[in-house]
C-alpha positions in Angstrom: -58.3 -110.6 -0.2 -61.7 -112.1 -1.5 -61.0 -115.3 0.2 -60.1 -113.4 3.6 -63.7 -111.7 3.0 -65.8 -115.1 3.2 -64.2 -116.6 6.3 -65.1 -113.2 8.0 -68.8 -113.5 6.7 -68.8 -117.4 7.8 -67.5 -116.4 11.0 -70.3 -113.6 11.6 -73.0 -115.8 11.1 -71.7 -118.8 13.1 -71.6 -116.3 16.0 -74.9 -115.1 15.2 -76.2 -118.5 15.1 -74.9 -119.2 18.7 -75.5 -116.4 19.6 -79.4 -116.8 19.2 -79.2 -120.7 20.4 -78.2 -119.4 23.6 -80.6 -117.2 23.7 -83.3 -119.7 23.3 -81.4 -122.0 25.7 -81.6 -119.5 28.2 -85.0 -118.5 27.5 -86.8 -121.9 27.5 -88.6 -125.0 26.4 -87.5 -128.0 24.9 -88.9 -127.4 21.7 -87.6 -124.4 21.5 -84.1 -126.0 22.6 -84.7 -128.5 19.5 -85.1 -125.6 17.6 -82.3 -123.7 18.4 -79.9 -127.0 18.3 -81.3 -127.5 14.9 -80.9 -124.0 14.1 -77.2 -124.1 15.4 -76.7 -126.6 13.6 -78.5 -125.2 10.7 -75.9 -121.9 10.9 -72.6 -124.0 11.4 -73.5 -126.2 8.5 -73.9 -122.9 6.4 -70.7 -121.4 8.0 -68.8 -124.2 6.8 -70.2 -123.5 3.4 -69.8 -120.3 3.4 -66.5 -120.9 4.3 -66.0 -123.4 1.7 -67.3 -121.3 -0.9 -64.8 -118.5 0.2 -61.6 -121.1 0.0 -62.6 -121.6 -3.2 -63.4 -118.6 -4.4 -60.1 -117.7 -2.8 -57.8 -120.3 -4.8 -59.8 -119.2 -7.5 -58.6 -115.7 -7.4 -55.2 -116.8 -6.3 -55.1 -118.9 -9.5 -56.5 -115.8 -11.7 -54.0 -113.5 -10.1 -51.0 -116.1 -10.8 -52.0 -116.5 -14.3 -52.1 -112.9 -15.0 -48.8 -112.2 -13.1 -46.9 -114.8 -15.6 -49.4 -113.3 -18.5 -47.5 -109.5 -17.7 -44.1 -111.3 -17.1 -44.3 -113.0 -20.6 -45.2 -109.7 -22.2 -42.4 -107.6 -20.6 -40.1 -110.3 -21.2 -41.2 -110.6 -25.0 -40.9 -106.7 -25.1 -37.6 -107.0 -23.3 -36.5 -109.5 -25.9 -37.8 -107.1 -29.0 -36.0 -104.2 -27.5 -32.6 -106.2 -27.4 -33.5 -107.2 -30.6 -33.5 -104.0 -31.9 -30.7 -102.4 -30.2 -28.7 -105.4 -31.3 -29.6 -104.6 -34.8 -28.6 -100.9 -34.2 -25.3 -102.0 -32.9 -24.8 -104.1 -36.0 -25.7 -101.3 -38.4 -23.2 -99.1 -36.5 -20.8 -101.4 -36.4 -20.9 -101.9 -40.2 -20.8 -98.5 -40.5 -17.7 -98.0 -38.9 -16.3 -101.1 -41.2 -17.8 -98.9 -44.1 -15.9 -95.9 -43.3 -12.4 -97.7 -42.3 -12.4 -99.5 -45.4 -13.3 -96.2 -47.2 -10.2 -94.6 -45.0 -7.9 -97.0 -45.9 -8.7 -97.1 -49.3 -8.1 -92.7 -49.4 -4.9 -93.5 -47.6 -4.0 -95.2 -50.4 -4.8 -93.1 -53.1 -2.6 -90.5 -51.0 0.2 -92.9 -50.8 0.2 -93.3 -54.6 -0.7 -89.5 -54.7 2.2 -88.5 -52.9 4.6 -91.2 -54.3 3.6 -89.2 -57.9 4.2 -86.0 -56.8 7.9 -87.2 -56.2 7.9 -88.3 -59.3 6.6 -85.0 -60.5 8.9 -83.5 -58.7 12.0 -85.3 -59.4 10.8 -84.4 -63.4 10.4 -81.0 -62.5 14.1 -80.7 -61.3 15.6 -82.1 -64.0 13.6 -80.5 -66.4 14.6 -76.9 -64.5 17.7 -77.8 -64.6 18.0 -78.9 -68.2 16.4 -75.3 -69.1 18.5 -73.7 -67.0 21.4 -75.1 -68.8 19.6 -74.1 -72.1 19.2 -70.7 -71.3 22.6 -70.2 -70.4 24.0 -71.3 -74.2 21.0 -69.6 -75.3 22.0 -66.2 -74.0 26.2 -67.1 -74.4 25.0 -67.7 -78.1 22.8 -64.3 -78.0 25.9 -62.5 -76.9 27.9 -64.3 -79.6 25.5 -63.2 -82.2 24.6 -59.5 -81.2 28.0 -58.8 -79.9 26.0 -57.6 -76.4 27.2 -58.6 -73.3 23.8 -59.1 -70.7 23.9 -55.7 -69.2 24.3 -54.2 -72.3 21.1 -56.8 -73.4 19.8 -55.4 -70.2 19.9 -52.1 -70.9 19.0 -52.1 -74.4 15.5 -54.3 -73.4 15.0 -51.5 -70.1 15.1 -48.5 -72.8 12.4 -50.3 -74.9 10.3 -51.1 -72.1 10.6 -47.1 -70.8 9.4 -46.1 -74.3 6.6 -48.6 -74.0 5.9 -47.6 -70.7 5.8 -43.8 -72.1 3.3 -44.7 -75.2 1.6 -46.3 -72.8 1.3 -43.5 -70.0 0.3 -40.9 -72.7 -2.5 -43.3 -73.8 -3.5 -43.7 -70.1 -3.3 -39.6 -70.0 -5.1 -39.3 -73.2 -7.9 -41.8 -71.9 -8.5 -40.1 -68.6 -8.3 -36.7 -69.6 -11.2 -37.9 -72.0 -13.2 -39.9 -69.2 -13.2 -36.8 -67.0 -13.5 -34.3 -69.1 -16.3 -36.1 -70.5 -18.3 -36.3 -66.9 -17.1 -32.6 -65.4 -17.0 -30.7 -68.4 -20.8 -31.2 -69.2 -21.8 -30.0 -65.6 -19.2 -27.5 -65.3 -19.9 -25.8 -68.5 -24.2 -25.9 -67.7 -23.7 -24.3 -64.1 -20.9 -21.5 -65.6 -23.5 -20.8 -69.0 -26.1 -20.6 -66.9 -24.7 -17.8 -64.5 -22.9 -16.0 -67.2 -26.5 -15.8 -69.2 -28.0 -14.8 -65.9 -25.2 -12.1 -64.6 -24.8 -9.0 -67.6 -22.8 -6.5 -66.4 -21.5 -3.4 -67.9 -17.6 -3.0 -68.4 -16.1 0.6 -66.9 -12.5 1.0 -67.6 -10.2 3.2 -65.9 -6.4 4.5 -65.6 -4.1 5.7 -62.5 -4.3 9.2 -63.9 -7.1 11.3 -64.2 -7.5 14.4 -66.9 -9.2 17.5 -65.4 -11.2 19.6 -68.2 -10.2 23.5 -68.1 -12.1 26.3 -69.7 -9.1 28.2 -71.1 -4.9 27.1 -71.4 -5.1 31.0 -69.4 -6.0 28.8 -66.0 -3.2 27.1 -66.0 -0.8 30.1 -65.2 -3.6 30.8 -62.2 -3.2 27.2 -61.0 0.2 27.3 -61.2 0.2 30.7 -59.0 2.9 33.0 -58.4 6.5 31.2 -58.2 4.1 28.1 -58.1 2.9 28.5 -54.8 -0.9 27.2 -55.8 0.6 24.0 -57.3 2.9 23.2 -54.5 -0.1 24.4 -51.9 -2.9 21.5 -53.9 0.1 19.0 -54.1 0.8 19.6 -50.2 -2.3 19.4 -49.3 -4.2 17.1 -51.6 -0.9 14.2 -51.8 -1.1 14.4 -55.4 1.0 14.8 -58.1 -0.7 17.7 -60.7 1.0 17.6 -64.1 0.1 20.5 -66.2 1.6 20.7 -70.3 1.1 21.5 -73.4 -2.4 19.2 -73.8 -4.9 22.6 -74.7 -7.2 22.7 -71.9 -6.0 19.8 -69.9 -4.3 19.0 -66.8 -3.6 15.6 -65.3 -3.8 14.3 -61.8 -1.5 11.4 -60.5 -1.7 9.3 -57.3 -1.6 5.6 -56.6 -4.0 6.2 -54.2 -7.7 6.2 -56.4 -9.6 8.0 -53.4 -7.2 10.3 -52.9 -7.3 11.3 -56.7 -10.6 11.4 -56.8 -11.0 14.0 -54.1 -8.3 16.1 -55.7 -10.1 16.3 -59.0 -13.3 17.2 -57.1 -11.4 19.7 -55.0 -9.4 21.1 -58.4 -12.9 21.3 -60.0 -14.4 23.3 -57.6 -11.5 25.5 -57.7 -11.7 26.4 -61.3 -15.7 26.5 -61.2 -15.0 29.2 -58.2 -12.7 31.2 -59.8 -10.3 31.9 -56.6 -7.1 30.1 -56.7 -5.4 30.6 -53.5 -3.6 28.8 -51.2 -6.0 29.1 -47.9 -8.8 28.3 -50.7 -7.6 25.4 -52.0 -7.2 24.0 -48.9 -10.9 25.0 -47.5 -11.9 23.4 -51.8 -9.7 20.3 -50.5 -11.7 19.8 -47.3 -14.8 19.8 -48.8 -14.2 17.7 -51.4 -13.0 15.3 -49.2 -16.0 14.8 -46.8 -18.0 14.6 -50.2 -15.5 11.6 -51.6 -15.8 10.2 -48.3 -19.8 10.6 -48.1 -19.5 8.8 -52.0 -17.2 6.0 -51.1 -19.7 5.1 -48.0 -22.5 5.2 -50.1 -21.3 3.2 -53.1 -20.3 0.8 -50.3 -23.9 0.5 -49.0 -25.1 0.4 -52.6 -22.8 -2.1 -54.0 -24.2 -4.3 -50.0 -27.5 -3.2 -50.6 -27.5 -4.7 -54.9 -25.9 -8.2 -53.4 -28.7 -8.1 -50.9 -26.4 -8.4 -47.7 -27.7 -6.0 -44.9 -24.8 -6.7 -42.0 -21.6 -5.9 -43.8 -19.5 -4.3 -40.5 -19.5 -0.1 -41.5 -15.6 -0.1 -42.0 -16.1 -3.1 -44.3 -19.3 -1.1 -46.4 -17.0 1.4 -46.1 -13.5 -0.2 -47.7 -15.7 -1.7 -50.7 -17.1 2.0 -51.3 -13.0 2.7 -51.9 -12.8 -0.1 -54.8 -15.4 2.3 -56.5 -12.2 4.4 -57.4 -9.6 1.6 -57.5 -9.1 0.0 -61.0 -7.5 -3.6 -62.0 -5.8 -4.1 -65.5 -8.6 -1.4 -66.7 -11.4 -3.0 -64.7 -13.1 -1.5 -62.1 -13.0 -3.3 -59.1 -16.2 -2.7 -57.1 -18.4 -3.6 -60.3 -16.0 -6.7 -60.9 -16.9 -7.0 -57.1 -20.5 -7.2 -57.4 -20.3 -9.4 -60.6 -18.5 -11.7 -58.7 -20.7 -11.9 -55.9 -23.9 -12.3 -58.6 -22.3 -14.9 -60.4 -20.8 -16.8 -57.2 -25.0 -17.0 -56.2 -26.1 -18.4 -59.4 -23.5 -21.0 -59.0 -24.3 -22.1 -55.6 -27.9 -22.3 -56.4 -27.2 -24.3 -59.4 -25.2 -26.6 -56.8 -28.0 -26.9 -53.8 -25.8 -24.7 -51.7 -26.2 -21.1 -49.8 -26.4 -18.7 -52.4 -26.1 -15.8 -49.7 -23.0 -17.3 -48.4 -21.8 -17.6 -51.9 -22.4 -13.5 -53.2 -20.9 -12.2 -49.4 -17.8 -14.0 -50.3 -18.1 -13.0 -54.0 -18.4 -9.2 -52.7 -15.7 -9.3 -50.5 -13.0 -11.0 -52.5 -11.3 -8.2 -53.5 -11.2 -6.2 -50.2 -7.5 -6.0 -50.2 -7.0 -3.7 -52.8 -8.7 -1.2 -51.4 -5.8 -1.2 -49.1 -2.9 -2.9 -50.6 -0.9 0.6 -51.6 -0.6 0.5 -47.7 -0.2 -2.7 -46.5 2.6 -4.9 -47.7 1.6 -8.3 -48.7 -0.8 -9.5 -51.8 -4.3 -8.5 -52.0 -6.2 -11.5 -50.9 -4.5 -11.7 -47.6 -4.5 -8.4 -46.8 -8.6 -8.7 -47.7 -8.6 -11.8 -45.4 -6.5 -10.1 -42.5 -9.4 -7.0 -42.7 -12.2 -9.5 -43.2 -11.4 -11.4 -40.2 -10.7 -8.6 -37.8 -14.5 -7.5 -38.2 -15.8 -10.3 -37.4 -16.4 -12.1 -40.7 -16.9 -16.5 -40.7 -14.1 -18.5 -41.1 -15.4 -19.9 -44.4 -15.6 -16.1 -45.5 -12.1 -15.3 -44.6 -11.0 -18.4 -46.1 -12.6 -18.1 -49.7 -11.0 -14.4 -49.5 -7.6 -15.7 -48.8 -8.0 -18.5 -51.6 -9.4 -16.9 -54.5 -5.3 -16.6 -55.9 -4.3 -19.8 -54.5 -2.0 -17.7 -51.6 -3.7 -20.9 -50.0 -4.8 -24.0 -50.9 -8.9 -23.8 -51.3 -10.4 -26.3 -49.0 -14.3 -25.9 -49.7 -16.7 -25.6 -52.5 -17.1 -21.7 -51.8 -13.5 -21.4 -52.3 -14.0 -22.8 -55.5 -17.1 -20.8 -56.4 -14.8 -17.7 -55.9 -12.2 -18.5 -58.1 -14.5 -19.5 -60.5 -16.7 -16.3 -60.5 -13.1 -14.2 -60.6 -11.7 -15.5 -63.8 -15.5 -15.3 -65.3 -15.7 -12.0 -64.6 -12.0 -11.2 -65.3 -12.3 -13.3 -68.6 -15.8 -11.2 -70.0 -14.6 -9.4 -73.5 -13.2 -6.0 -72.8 -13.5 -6.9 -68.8 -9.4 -6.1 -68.5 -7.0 -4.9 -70.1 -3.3 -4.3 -69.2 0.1 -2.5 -70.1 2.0 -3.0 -73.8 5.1 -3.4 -71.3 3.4 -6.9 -69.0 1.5 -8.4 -71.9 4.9 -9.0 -73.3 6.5 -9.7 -70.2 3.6 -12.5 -70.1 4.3 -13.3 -74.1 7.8 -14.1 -73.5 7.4 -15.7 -70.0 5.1 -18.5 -72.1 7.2 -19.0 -74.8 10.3 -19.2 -72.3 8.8 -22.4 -70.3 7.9 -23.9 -73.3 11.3 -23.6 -75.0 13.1 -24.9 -71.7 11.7 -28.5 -72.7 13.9 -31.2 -74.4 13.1 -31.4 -78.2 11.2 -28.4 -78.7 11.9 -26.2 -81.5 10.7 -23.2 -81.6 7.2 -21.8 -79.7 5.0 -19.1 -80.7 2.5 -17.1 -78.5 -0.7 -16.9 -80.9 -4.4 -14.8 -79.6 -2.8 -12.8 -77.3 -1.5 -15.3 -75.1 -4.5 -17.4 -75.2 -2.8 -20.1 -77.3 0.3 -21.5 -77.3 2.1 -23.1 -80.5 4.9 -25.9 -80.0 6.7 -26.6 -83.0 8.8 -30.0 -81.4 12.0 -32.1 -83.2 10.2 -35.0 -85.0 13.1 -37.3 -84.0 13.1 -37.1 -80.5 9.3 -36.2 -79.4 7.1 -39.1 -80.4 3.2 -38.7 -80.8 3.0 -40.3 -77.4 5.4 -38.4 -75.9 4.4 -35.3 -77.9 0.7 -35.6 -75.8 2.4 -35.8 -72.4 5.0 -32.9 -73.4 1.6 -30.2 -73.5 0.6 -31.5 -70.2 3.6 -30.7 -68.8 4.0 -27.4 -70.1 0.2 -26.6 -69.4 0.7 -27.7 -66.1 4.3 -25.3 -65.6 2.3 -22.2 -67.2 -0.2 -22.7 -64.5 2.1 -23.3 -61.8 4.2 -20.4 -62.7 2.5 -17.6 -64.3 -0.8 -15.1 -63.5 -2.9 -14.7 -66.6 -6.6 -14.0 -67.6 -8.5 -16.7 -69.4 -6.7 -19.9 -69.9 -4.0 -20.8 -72.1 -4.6 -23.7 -74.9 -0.9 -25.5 -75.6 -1.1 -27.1 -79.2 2.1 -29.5 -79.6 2.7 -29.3 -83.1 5.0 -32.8 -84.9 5.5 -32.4 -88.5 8.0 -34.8 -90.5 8.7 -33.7 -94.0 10.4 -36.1 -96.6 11.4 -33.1 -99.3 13.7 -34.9 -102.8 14.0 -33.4 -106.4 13.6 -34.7 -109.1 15.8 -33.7 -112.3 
């Protein structure tokens, strides 16, 4: 490139220099010819230089550029040479590597070979020795027979009967143990929330009968209430449904209905008779209608009071007005309505002990006992029949249910059913709350004593606290201790299966062995 330069600038000024020898030439003199000759002269002579100078600088360049060509082809090919160098080094490392790990290899399949070859042997050992203790057992066990004179389902038997009184020890202690554990937990709570609702609920107890005894002035009345041939007698049973009894109690006549509001309005009605003087036939029955739309004006406005004390305000008026009937209606001596409305006060403690509803709670609580109100006319047990009314005007489902639960007609399902049964038996349970006939307390005495006498290995069973505790006296031999604990949880469990009581009942199993000699 350089050397291409100079020959162009030689070139230039060679055809300058002719160029301005012509042009003296042409222009004149011989001197000035001279001088242009000499000065063409002058410019080839320094062309030629010039051009000298270029070839030179030229191979120069040339030379330069070949050196520094071979320079850059010695370095790549010494970088080349390190690469291969290094990859060859790479490839050896790998390649002793992979000699690493097939000798390692070989060496593990080895190890499994003898391994394996041992486990034969193992094996092998194993078989014989099975064998030979198979072999042992069998004289073992001929020789067992030999000596205890049992054949091996006789052994068998003998060695299931232990292990089923093992298993029965064992089953009580589980029992025992659990009982305990959750007793321990639920008992504590249980016990807090029922305390506290009993301590916060005080109600008064009022106990009633089915018959009612009317006060009379004078034993002369009751020839006047009996009337002429007994015309005013038959007249107020006619009219009133119920039945008037009339001895030789001075000053005293009884009425008798299993209907409590229809009762009540006969006593009203016979009162007002014998306050008024006039005992007639058309007068007792104007006295009967009048004391009727009183009872009935009473019954609504106990039911609106008993509503109003709960604090529930949207009671449908044929429900205000059946729970105004339980004002007369009376349960093993109890009467209903206030049970009622101690139910529904405990039932809201409870809840609010437990974070839920309390209003929910004390509506259901109230209207538990709706059925017997009713249940003299409808067949079928008092909580249905209370459910069946409940849920005709218009009460919740969770209502309806806690009502048809409360006796276990159905399973309970929620907490609120729960609640209910709990506040029942509270209530039910309160000293003096009930009370019932000589004739079913010892219908209930001998119904306790019957399941638990029904068991294997009991002797004889007594009834002790009026039916609040139960006394099993049981045969030493047969009833173990262990087997004495699971025999009151059976029985426990029976009684409440099978019977309807107040309270609860305690079941004490009683095992007493007695070694009796004389001495002489």
């Amino acid at each position: 490139m350089d050397m291409a330069i100079v020959v162009i600038v030689g070139i230039v000024c060679l055809a300058v220099g002719v160029g301005v020898a012509y042009a003296i030439l042409a222009g004149g003199s011989d001197s000035k010819v001279k001088a242009a000759n000499q000065q063409l002269e002058d410019a080839r002579g320094e062309a030629e230089r010039i051009v000298a100078e270029g070839r030179k600088q030229a191979e120069t360049s040339q030379k330069e550029a070949v050196l520094e060509a071979k320079e850059q082809i010695l370095q790549l090919k010494a970088t080349s040479e390190a690469e291969e160098k290094k990859r060859k080094a790479e490839i050896q490392g790998m390649e002793n590597r992979v000699m690493q790990r097939e000798e390692s290899l070989d060496r593990r399949n080895d190890a499994l070979d003898r391994r394996e070859h041992q486990l034969s042997s193992l094996q092998g050992q194993l078989d014989r020795r099975k064998n030979d203790l198979d072999e042992m057992v069998q004289k073992q066990s001929s020789e067992l027979e030999r000596i205890a004179a049992l054949t091996k389902d006789e052994a068998h038997d003998e060695l299931i009967a232990r292990v089923r009184a093992e298993s029965v020890r064992e089953e009580a202690q589980i029992l025992r143990e659990s009982e305990q554990s959750v007793r321990a937990k639920a008992d504590k709570t249980a016990r807090e929330i029922i305390s506290t609702a009993i301590q916060r609920c005080a109600a008064d107890q009022a106990g009633e009968i089915t018959v009612t005894s009317v006060h009379i002035p004078s034993d002369d009345l009751k020839g006047r209430i009996i009337g002429r041939e007994g015309r005013n007698i038959r007249t107020f049973e006619q009219v009133s449904g119920v039945s008037l009894v009339i001895d030789d109690t001075p000053e005293t006549v009884v009425l008798s209905s299993f209907d409590p509001v229809r009762r009540e309005t006969a006593r009203v009605a016979l009162e007002n008779l014998i306050a008024d003087g006039r005992i007639h036939p058309a007068r007792i029955e104007e006295m009967y209608k009048k004391a009727e739309t009183l009872v009935n004006e009473r019954v609504r406005e106990a039911g609106e009071q008993a509503a109003y004390d709960c604090g529930i305000h949207d009671l449908h008026p044929e429900l205000v007005r059946t729970l105004g009937a339980l004002r007369y209606r009376t349960s093993f001596g109890q009467n209903v309505l206030q049970h009622s409305i101690q139910v529904s006060e405990l039932c809201g403690i409870m809840a609010s002990e437990l974070g839920m509803d309390p209003a929910q709670a004390k509506r259901a609580g109230l209207l538990h006992d709706l059925g017997k109100a009713i249940d003299h006319e409808v067949e079928g047990p008092h909580a249905v029949i209370g459910a069946d009314l409940a849920r005709r005007y218009g009460e919740r489902p969770e209502i309806v249910h806690a009502i048809e639960a409360h006796h276990a007609d159905v399973e309970p399902e929620t907490v609120l059913d729960v609640l209910v049964q709990a506040g029942d038996a509270i209530s039910a349970a309160r000293p003096g709350a009930r009370r019932e006939s000589a004739e079913t307390y010892i219908k209930r005495l001998e119904k306790l004593e019957e399941i638990s006498n029904a068991h294997e290995g009991v002797e004889r069973t007594y009834a002790m606290q009026a039916g609040r505790e139960l006394h099993v006296m049981v045969e030493p031999e047969k009833i173990s201790d262990s087997q004495a604990v699971v025999l009151a949880h059976d029985i426990a469990k029976q009684i409440e299966d099978e019977m309807e009581y107040p309270g609860q009942v305690r079941v004490v199993v009683i095992r007493e062995s007695r070694a009796v000699d004389v001495a002489k």
